[in-house]
N, C-alpha and C positions, 0 to 999 in steps of 0.2 A: 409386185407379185402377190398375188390372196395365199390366204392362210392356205386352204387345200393345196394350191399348186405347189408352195414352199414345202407341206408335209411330202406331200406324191412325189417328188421331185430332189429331194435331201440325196446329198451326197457327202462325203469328205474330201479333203481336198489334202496332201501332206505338203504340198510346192506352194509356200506361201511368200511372200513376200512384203516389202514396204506400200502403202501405210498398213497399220492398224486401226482400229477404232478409235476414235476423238477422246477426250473425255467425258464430251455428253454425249458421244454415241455408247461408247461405255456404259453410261449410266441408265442408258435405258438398254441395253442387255442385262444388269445386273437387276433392273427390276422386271425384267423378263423372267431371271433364273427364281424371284423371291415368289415368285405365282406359282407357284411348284407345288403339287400337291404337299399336304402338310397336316397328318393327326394328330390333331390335340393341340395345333400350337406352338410346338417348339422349336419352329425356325432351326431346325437343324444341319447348319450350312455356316461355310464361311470361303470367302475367295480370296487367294493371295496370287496379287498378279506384279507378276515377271517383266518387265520388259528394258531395252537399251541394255546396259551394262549387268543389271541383275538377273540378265540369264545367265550371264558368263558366272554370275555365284551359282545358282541353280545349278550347272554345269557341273560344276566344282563338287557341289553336294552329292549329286549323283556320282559322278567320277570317284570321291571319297568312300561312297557307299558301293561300289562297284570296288573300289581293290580290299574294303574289309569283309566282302566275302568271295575274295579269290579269284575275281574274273581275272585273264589275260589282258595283257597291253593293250591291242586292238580293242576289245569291248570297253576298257577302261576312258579310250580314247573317243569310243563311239558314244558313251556314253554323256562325257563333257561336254561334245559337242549339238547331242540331241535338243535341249534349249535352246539353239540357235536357227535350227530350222524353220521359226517364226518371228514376226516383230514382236510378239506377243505372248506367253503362256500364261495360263488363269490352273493353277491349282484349287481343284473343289474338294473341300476336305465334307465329311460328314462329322458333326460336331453331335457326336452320340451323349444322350442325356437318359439316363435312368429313370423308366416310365411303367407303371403299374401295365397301364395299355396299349403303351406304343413301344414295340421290339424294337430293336436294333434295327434287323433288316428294314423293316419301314423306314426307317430315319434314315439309313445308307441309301434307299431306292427312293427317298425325297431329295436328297444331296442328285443321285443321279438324272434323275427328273428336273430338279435346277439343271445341272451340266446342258442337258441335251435344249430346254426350254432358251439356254445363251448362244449354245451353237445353231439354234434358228433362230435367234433376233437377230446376231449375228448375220446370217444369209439373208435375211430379207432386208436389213442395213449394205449389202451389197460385198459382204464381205465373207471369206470363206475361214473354214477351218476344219481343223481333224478330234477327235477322242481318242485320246493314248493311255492306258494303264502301265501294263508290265508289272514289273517284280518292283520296280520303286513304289508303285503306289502300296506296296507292302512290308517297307523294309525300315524296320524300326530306327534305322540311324537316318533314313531319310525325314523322319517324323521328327527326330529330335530336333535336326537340325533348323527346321521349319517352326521348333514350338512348338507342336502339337501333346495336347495330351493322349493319354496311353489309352482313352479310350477314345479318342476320334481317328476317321479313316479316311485316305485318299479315297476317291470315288474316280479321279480321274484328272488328266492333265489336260486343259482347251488350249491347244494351236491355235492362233488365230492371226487374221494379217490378209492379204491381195490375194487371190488367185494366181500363181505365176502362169499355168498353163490349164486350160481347160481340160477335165477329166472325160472321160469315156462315164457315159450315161451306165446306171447301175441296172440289172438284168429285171425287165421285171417277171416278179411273184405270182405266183396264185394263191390268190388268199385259202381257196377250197384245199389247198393242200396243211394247213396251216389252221385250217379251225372243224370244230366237231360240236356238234349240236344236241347234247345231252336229250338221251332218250330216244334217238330217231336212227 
């Protein structure tokens, strides 16, 4: 698949399945995600990936962090099990660095620029996956638990693993709705 066709063509996938990526397919996703735009240099990224038994901790974290701020059984439960839904999850943290000229938000939309640059090396390796946030990638006991410090931020969670079932093709767009031509 060419690059155009893999942009044009992007989909997510949440029905994933066994395999995941190799470890040298891996590795050239992650130096997929490190060509991510980048001001000034400061590689503001880091990946901590899940997989086999360490989603069931991932699970656990989330689940932890789902009954200390009050969810119900069910959610508690749903949420244990949401790392399971792949052979794979890739936590992309934003590893925020204090910079005269490069803001935060930069460094956070460099972090997600890697995410999204892995979930298409990913698809053009032949393999699928999804972009998941929510309230964990916000909740400070999920941060602990991972290590993070107080100033770095989940940008997102990569799914990743087999297609289990082919998705319905996504609507297409019209760009002219979506862009505006200063001055015209």
């Amino acid at each position: 698949m060419d690059a155009l066709e893999l942009l044009l063509n992007r989909h997510s996938n949440p029905r994933l399945i066994e395999p995941a990526p190799s470890a040298e397919q891996l590795d050239t996703v992650f130096k997929a995600g490190l060509r991510a735009p980048d001001h000034g240099a400061l590689t503001p990224w880091e990946f901590v990936v899940f997989e086999g038994e360490q989603r069931q901790q991932l699970g656990d974290i989330f689940a932890q962090a789902a009954q200390a701020n009050g969810k119900d059984a069910e959610t508690i439960e749903k949420a244990r099990n949401a790392p399971l839904r792949a052979p794979m999850v890739i936590t992309v943290v934003a590893k925020v660095k204090e910079h005269n000229n490069v803001p935060r938000l930069e460094q956070e939309i460099s972090a997600g620029c890697a995410l999204m640059a892995m979930q298409m090396a990913s698809l053009a390796l032949g393999f699928n996956g999804i972009w998941r946030t929510g309230w964990f990638s916000f909740d400070r006991g999920v941060h602990q638990a991972l290590s993070l410090a107080e100033t770095d931020q989940i940008v997102g969670f990569l799914y990743l693993g087999t297609a289990q079932v082919e998705v319905r093709k996504l609507p297409e767009r019209d760009p002219a709705q979506f862009v505006r031509y200063f001055g015209k």
